[in-house]
PyMOL Python script that loads the backbone (N, CA, C, O; Angstrom):
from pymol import cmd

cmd.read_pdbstr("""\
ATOM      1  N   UNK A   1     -10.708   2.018  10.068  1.00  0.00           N
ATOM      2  CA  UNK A   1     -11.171   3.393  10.140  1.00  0.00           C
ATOM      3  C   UNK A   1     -10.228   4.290   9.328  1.00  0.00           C
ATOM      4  O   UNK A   1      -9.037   3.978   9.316  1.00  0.00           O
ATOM      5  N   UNK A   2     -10.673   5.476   8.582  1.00  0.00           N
ATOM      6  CA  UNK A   2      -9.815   6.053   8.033  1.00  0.00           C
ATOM      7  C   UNK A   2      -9.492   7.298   8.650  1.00  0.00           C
ATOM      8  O   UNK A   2     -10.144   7.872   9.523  1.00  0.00           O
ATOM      9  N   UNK A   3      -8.186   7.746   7.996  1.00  0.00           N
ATOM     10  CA  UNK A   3      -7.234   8.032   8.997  1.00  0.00           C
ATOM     11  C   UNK A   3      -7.569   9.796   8.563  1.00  0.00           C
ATOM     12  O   UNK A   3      -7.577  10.272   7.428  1.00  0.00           O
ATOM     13  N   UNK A   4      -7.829  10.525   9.897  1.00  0.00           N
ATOM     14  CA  UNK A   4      -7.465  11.730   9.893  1.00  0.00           C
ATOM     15  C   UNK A   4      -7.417  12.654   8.797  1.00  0.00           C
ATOM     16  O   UNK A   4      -8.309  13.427   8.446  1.00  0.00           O
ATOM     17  N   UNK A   5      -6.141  12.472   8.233  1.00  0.00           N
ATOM     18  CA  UNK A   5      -5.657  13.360   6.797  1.00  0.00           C
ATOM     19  C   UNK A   5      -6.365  12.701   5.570  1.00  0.00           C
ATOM     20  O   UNK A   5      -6.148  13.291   4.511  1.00  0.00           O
ATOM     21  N   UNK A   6      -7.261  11.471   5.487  1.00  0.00           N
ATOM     22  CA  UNK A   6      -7.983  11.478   4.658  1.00  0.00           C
ATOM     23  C   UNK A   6      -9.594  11.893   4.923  1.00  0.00           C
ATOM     24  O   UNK A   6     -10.310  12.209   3.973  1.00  0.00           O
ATOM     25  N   UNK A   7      -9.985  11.867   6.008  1.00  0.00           N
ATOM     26  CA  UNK A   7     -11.387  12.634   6.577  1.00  0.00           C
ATOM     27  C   UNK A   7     -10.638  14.317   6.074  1.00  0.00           C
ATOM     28  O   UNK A   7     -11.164  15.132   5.316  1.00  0.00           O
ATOM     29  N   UNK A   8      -9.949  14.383   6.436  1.00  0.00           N
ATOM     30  CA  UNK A   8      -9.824  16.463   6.351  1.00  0.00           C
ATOM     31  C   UNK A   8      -9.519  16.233   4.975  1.00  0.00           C
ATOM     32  O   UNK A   8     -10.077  17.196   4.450  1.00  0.00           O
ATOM     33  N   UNK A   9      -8.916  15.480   3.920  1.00  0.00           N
ATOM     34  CA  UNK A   9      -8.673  15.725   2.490  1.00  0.00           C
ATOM     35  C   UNK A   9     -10.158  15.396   1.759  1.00  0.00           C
ATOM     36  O   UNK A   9     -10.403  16.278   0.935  1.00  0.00           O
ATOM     37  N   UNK A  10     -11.289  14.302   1.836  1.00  0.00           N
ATOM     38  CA  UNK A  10     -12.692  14.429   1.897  1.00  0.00           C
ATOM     39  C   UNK A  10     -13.356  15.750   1.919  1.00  0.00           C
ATOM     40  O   UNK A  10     -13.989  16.357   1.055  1.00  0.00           O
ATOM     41  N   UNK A  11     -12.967  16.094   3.422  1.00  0.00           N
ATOM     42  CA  UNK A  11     -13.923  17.302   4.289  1.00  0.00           C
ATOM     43  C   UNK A  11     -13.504  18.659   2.868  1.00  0.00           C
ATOM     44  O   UNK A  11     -14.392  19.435   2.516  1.00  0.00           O
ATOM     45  N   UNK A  12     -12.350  18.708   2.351  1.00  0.00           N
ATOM     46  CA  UNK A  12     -11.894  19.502   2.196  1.00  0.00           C
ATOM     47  C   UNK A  12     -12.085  19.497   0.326  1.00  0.00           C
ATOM     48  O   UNK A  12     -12.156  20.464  -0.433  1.00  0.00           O
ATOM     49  N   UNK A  13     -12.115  18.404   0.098  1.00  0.00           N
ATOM     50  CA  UNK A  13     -12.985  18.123  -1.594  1.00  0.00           C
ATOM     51  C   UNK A  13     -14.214  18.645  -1.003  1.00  0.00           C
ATOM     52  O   UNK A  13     -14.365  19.867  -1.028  1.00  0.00           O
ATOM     53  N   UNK A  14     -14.944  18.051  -0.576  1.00  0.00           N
ATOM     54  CA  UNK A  14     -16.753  18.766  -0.557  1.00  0.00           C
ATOM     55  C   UNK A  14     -16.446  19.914  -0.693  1.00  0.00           C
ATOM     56  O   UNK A  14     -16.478  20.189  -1.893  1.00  0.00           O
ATOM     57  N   UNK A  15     -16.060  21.039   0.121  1.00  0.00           N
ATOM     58  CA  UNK A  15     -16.428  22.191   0.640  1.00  0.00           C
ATOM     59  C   UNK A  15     -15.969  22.808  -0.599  1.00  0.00           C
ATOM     60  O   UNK A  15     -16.595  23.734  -1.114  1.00  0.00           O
ATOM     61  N   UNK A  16     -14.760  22.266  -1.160  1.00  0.00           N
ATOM     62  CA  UNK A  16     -14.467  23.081  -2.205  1.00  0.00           C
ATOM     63  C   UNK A  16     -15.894  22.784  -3.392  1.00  0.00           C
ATOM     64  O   UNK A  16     -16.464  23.782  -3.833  1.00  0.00           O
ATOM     65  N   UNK A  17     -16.375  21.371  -3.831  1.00  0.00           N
ATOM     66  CA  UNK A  17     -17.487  21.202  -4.503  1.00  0.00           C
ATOM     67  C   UNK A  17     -18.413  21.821  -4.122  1.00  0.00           C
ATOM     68  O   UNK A  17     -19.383  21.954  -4.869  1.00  0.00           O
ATOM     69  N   UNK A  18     -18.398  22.413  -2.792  1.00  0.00           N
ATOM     70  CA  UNK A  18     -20.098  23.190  -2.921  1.00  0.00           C
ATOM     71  C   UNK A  18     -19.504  24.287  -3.231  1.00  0.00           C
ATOM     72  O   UNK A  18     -19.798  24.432  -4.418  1.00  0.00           O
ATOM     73  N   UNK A  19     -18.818  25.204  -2.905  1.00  0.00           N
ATOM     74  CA  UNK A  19     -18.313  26.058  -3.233  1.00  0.00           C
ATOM     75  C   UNK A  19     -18.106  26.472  -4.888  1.00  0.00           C
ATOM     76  O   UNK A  19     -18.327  27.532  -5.474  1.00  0.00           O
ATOM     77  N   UNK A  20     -17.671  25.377  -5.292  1.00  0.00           N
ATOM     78  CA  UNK A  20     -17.936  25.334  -7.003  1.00  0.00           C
ATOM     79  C   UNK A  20     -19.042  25.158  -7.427  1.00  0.00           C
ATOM     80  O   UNK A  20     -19.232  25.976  -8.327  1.00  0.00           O
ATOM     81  N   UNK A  21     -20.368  24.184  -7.190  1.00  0.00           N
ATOM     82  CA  UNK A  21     -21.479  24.315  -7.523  1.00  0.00           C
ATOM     83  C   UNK A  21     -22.416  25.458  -7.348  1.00  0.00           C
ATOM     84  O   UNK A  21     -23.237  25.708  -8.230  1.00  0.00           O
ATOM     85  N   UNK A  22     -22.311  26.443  -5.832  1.00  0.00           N
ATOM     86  CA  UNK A  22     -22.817  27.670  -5.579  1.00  0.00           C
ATOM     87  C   UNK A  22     -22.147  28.537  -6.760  1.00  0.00           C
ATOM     88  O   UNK A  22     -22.960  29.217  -7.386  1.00  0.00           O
ATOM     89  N   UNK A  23     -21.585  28.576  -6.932  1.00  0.00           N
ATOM     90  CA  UNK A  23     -20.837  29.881  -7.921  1.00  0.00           C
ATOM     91  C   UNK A  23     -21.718  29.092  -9.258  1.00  0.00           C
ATOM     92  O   UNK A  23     -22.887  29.389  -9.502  1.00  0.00           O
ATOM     93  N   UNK A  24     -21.193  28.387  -9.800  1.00  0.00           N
ATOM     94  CA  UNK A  24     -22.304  27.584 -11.252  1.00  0.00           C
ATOM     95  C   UNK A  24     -23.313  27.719 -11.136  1.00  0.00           C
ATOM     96  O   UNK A  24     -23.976  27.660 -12.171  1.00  0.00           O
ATOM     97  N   UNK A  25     -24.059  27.984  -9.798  1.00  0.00           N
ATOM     98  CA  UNK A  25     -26.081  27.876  -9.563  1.00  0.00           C
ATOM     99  C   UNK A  25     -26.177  29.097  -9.908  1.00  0.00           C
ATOM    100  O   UNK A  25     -27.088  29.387 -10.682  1.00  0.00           O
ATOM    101  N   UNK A  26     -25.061  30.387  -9.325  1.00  0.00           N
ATOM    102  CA  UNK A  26     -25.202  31.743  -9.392  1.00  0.00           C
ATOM    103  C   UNK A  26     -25.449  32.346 -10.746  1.00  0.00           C
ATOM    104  O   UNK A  26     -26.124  33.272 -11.196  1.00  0.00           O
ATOM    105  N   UNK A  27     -24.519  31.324 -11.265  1.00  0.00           N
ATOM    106  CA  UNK A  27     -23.805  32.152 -13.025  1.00  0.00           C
ATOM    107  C   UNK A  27     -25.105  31.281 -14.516  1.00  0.00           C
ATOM    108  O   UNK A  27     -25.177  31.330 -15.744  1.00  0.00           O
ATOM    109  N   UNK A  28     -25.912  30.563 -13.335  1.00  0.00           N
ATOM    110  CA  UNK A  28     -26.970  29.950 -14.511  1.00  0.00           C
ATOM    111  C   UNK A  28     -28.263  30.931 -13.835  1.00  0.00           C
ATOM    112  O   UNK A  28     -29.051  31.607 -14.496  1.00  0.00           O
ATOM    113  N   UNK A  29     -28.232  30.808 -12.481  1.00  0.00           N
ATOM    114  CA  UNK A  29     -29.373  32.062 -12.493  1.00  0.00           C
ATOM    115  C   UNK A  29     -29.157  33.601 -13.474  1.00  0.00           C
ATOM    116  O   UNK A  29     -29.875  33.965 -14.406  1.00  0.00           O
ATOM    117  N   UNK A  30     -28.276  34.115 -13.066  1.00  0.00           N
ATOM    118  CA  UNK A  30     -27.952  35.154 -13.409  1.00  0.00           C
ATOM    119  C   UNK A  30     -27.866  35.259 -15.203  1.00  0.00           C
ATOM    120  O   UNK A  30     -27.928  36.373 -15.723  1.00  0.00           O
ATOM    121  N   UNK A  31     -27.759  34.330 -15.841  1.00  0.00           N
ATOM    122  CA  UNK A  31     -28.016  34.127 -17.103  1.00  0.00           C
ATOM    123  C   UNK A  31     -29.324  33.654 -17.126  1.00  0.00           C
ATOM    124  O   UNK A  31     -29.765  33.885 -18.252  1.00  0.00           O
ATOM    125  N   UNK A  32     -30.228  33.062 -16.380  1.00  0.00           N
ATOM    126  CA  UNK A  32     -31.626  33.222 -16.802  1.00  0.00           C
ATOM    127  C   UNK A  32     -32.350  33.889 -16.579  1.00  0.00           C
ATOM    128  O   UNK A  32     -33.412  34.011 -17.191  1.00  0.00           O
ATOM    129  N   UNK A  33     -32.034  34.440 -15.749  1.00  0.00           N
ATOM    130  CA  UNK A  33     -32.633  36.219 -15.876  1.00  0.00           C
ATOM    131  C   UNK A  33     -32.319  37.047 -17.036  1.00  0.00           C
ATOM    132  O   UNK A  33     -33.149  37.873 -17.417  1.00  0.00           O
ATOM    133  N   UNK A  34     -31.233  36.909 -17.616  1.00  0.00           N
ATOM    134  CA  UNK A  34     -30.995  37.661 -18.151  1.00  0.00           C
ATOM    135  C   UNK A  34     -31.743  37.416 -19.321  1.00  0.00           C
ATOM    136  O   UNK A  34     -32.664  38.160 -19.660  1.00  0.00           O
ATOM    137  N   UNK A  35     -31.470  36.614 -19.832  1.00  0.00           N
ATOM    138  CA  UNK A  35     -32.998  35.549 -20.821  1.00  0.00           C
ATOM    139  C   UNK A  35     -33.787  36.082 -20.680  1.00  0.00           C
ATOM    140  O   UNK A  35     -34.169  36.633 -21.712  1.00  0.00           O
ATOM    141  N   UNK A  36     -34.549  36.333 -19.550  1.00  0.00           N
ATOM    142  CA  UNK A  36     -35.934  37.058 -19.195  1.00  0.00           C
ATOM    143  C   UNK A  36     -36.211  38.215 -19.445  1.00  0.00           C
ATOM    144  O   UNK A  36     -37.345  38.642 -19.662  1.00  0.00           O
ATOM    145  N   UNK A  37     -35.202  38.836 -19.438  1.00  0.00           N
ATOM    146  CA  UNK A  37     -35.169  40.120 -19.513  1.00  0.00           C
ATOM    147  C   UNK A  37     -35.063  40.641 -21.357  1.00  0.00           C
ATOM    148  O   UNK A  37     -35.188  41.716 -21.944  1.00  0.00           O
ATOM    149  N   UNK A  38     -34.799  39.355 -21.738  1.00  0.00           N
ATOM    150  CA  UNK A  38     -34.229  39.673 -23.432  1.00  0.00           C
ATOM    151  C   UNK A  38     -33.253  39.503 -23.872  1.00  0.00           C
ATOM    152  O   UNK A  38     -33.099  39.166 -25.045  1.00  0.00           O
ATOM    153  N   UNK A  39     -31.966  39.762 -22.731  1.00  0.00           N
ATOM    154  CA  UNK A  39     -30.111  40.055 -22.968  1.00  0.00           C
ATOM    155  C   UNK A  39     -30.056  38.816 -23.037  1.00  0.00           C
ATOM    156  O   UNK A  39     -30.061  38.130 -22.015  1.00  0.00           O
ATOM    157  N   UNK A  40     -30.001  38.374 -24.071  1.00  0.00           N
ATOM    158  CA  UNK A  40     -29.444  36.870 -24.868  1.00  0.00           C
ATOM    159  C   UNK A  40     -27.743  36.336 -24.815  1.00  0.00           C
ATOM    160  O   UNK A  40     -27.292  35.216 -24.573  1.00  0.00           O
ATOM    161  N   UNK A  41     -26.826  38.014 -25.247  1.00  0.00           N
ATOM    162  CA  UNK A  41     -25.556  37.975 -25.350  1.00  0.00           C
ATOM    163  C   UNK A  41     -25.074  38.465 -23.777  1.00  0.00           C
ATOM    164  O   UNK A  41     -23.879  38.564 -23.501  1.00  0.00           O
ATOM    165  N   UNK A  42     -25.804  38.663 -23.107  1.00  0.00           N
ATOM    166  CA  UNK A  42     -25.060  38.365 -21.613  1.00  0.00           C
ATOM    167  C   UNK A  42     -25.535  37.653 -20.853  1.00  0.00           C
ATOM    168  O   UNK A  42     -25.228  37.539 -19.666  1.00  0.00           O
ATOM    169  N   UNK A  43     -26.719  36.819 -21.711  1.00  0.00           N
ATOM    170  CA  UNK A  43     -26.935  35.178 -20.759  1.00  0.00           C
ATOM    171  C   UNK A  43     -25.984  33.957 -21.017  1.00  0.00           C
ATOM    172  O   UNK A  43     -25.685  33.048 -20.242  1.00  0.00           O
ATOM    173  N   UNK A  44     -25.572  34.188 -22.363  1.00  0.00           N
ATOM    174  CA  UNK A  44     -24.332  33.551 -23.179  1.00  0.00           C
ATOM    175  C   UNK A  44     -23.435  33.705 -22.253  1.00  0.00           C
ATOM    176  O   UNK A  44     -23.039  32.917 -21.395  1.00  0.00           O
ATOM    177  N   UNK A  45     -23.007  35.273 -22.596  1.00  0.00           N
ATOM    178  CA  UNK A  45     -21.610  35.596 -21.880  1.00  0.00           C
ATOM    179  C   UNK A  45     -21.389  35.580 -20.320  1.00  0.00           C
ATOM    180  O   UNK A  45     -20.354  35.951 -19.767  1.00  0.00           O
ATOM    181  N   UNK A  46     -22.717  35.008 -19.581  1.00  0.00           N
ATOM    182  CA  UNK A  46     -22.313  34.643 -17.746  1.00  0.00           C
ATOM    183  C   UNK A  46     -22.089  33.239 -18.127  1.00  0.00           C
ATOM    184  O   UNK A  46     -21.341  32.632 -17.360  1.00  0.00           O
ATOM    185  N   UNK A  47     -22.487  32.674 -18.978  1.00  0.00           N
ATOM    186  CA  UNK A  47     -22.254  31.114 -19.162  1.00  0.00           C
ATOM    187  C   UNK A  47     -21.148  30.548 -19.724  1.00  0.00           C
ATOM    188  O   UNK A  47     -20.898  29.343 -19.685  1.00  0.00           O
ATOM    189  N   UNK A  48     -20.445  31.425 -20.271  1.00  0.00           N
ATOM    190  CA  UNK A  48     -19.225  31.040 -20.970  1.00  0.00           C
ATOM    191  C   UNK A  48     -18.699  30.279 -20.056  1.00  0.00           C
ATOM    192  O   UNK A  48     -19.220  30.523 -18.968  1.00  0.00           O
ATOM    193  N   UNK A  49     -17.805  29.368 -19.993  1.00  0.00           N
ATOM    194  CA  UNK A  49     -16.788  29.086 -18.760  1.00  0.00           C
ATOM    195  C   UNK A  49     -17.332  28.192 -17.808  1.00  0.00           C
ATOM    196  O   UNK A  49     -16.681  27.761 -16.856  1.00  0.00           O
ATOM    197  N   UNK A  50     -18.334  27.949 -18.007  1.00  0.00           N
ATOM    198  CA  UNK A  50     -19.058  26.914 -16.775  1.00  0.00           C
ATOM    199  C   UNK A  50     -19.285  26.099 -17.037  1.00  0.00           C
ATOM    200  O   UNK A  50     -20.237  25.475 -16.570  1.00  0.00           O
ATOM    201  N   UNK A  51     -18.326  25.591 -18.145  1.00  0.00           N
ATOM    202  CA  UNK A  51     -18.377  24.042 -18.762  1.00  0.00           C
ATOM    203  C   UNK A  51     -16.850  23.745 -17.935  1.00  0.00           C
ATOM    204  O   UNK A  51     -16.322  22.670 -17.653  1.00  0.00           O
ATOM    205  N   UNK A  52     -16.527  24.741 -17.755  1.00  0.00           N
ATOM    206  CA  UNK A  52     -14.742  24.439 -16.918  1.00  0.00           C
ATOM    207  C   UNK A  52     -15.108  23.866 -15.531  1.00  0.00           C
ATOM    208  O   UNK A  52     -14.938  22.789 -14.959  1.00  0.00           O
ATOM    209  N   UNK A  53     -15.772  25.234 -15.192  1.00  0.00           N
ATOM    210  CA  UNK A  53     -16.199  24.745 -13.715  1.00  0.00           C
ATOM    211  C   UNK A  53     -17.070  23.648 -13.148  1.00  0.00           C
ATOM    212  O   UNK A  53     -17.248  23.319 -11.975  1.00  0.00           O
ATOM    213  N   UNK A  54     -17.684  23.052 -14.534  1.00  0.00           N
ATOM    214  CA  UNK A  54     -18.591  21.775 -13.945  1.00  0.00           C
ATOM    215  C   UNK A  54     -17.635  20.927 -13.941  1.00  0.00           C
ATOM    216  O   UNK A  54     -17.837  19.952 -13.218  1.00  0.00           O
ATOM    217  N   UNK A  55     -16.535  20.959 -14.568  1.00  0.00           N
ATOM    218  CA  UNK A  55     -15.817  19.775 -14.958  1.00  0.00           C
ATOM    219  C   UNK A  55     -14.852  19.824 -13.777  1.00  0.00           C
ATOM    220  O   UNK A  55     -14.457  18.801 -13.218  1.00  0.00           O
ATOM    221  N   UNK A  56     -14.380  21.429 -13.313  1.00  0.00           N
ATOM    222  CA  UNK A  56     -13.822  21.095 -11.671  1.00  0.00           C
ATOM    223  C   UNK A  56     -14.304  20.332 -10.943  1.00  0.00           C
ATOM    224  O   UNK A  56     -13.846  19.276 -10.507  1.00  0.00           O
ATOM    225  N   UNK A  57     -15.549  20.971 -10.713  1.00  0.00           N
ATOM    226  CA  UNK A  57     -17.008  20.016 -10.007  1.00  0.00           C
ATOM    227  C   UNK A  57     -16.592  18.353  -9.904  1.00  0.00           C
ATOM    228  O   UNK A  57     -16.531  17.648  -8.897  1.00  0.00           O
ATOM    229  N   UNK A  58     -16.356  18.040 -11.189  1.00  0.00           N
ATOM    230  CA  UNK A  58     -16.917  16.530 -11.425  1.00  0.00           C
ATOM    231  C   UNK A  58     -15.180  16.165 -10.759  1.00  0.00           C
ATOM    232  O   UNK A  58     -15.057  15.204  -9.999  1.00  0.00           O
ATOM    233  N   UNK A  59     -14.412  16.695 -10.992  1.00  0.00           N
ATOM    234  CA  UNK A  59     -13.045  16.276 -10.852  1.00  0.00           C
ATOM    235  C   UNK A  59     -13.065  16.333  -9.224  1.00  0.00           C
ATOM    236  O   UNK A  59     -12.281  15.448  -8.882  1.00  0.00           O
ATOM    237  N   UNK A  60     -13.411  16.744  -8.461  1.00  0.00           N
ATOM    238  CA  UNK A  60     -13.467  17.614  -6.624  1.00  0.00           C
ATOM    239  C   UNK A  60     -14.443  16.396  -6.333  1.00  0.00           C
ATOM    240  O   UNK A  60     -14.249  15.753  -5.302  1.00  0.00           O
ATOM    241  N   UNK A  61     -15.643  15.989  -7.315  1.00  0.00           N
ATOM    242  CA  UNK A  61     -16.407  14.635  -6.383  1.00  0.00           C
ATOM    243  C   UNK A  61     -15.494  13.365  -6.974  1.00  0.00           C
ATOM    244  O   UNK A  61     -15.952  12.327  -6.497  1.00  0.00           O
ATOM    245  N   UNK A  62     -14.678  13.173  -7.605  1.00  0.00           N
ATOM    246  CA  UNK A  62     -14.355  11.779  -8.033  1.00  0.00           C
ATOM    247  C   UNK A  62     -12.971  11.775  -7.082  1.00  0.00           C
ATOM    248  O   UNK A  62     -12.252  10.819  -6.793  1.00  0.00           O
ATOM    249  N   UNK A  63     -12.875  12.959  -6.762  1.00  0.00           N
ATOM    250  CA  UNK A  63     -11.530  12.917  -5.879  1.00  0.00           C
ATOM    251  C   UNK A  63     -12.139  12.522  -4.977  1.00  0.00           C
ATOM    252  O   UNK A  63     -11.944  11.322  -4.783  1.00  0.00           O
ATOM    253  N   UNK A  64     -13.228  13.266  -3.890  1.00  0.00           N
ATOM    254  CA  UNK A  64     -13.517  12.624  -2.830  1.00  0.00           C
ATOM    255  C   UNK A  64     -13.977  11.205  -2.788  1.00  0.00           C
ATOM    256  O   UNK A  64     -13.744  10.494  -1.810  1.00  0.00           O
ATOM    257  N   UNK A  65     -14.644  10.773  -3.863  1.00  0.00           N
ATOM    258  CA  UNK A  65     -15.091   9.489  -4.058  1.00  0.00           C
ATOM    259  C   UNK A  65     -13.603   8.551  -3.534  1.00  0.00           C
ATOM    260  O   UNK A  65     -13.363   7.959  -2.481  1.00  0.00           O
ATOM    261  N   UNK A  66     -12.807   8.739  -4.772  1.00  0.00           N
ATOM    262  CA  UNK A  66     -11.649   7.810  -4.914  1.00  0.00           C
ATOM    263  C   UNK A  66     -11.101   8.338  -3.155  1.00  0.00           C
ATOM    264  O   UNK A  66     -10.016   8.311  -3.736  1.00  0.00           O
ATOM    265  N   UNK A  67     -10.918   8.606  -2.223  1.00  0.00           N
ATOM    266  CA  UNK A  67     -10.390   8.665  -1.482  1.00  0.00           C
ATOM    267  C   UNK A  67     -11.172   7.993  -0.387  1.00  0.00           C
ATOM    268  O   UNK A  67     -10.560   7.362   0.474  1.00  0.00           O
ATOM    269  N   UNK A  68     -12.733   8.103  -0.356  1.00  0.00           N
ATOM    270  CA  UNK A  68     -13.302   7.294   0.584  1.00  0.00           C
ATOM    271  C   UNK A  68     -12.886   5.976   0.166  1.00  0.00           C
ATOM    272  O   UNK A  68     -12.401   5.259   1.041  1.00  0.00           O
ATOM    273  N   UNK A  69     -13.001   5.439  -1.219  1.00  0.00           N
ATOM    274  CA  UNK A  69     -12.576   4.157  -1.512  1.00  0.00           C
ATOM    275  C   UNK A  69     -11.474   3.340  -1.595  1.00  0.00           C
ATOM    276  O   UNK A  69     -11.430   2.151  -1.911  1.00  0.00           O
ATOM    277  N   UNK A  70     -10.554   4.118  -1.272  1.00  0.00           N
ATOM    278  CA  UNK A  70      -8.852   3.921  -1.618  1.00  0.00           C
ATOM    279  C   UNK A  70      -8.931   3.188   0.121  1.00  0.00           C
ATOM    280  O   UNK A  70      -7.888   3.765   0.428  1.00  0.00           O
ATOM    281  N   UNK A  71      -9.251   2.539   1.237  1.00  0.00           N
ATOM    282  CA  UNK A  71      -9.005   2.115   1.907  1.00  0.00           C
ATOM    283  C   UNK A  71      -9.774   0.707   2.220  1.00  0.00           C
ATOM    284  O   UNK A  71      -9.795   0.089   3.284  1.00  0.00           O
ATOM    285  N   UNK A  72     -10.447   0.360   0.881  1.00  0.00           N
ATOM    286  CA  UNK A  72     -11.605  -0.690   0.324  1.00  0.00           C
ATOM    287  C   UNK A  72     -10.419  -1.779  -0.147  1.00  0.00           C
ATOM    288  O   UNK A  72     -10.734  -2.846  -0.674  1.00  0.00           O
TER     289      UNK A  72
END
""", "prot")
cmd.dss("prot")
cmd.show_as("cartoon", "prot")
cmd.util.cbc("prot")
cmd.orient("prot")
């Protein structure tokens, strides 16, 4: 069974990954609206930067991954 401080270090990757994916869902809506609306250079400019944050994303699930598996 795994131990405690790796369930709360898990518990504690997710929450931060949804937390990072909600903010990325926000900043691609909010740029496709803006699309809609016409504003091209501030559908760009909410998107700037959310090539960082997917890549937090991907880094926050491979952490939790590697930690469920680190007792395999």
């Amino acid at each position: 069974m795994k131990s405690e401080t790796v369930k709360n270090a898990i518990a504690a990757n997710l929450a931060a990954l949804q937390e990072t994916l909600a903010v990325s869902m926000s900043r691609a809506a909010e740029a496709h609206e803006a699309m809609k609306a016409g504003e091209q250079n501030q559908a760009i400019g909410t998107v700037i930067g959310l090539d960082t944050e997917l890549e937090n994303a991907l880094a926050l699930y491979r952490a939790a991954i590697a930690l469920h598996q680190g007792g395999r």
